[in-house]
C-alpha positions, 0 to 999 in steps of 0.5 A: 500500500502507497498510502499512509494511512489505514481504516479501522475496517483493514486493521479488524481483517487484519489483526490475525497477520504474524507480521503486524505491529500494532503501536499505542503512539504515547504522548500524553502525561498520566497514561491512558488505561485502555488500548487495542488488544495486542499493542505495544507503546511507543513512548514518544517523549522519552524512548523515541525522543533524544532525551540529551536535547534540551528541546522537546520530541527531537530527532533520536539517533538512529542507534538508539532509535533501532535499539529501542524498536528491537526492545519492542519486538520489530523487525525488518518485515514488520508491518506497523500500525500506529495510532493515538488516543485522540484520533490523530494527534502523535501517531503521524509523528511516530509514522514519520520517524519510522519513515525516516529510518528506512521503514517503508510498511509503516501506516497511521490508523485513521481516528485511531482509538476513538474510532476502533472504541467506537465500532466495539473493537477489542481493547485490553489495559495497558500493561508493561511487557517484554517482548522477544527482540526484533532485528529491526534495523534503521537505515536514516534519511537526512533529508526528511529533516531539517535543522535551522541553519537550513530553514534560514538559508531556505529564506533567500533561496526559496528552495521550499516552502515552510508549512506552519502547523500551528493555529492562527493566532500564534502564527499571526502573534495574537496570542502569546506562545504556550511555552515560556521565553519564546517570541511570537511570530512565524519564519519570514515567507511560511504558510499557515495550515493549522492541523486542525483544518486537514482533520474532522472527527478525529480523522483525515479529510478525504482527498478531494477536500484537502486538495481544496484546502493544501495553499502549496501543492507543487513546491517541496515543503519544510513543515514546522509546529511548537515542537515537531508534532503536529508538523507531522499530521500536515505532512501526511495530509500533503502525502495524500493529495500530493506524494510525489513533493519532497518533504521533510520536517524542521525538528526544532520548530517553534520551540527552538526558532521562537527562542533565538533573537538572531533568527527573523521572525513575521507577524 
């Protein structure tokens, strides 16, 4: 499959496949209790995240990225579903970081959770197991991201267009920035799409909408967030409507542009 995203109905006729990983996409501080029977965590924050950076969700080393996989049983034939509590929120995230390491059958399940809860599905709590290490093994792909020397030359040579996950009014600086000590604004030349508008009910738009909706479609694309997360959820929108366009994922956004007063910023 070519698509990034799978339906609840394919994960339910699919369950039984000895190649299938189902991954619970953690972000969220306490845990949930329930999730679908038979997945395994992927704790985002703090063993797929490079913890010795002092900004939040980076980029792991691709070591310690294929160390922790193999802790959780994968290999290099896994077929991986990821998916979140909130429908779509972290799980793009985890796809993405799979997808950079050279995983290729790697999908988001649309309206994770909330959409295999609604339908009855089989769920069972949450509990810390061991698994029989996997071979899993990363093979990383520089150019699916970009750090901010690069996203700074990219405004005067315009090689790309830079895709704001954020909401508007942090975009426009209406609002004050959640975290603390970060200026307001945008990078100089970015497009706002906050992810909000490529999702309802805790699902992708269908193609046809979001093709109404993406503002670039024919230009490689650098996306950026608060903190890399939901950059990701606008990088899969793109992959739906338009595959073939180089991106990749500025991994500091905000957090890491929004506190150096020798970058530029908009409002």
């Amino acid at each position: 499959m070519t698509t990034p995203i799978v339906s609840v109905k394919w994960l339910k006729e699919n369950l039984q496949d000895p190649e299938l990983i189902i991954l619970d996409a953690v972000l969220d501080t306490p845990p949930h209790d329930l999730q679908i029977i038979g997945a395994r965590t992927f704790d985002i924050k703090t063993k797929f995240s490079d913890t010795s950076n002092p900004l939040p969700n980076t980029l792991p080393k691709p070591e310690a990225f294929a160390a922790e996989a193999r802790k959780l049983g994968i290999n290099k034939n896994s077929k991986i579903v990821v998916y979140d509590t909130k429908g779509i929120y972290s799980s793009p995230r985890a796809w993405y970081l799979f997808k950079s390491m050279g995983h290729e059958n790697v999908w988001v399940l649309d309206g994770g959770f909330p959409a295999w809860e609604k339908e009855k599905l089989p769920t069972e709590k949450v509990t810390v197991k061991n698994y029989p290490e996997g071979n899993f093994e990363a093979n990383f792909n520089s150019e699916m991201f970009k750090n901010k020397e690069q996203i700074l030359e990219n405004i005067s040579s315009k090689k790309a267009v830079v895709v704001d996950a954020r909401s508007a009014d942090r975009f426009h600086a209406e609002t004050e920035e959640p975290r603390e000590g970060l200026r307001s604004g945008h990078i100089p030349g970015a497009v706002n799409l906050p992810f909000s508008k490529v999702l309802k009910d805790g699902q992708f738009l269908p193609k046809e909408e979001l093709e109404q909706i993406l503002p670039v479609q024919n230009q490689p694309l650098y996306f950026s967030c608060g903190s890399g997360i939901t950059a990701c959820i606008d990088l899969i929108a793109y992959e739906l409507v338009a595959p073939n366009i180089p991106k990749a994922v500025y991994d500091g956004s905000w957090t890491e542009w929004g506190q150096d007063h020798d970058l530029p910023i908009e409002k």
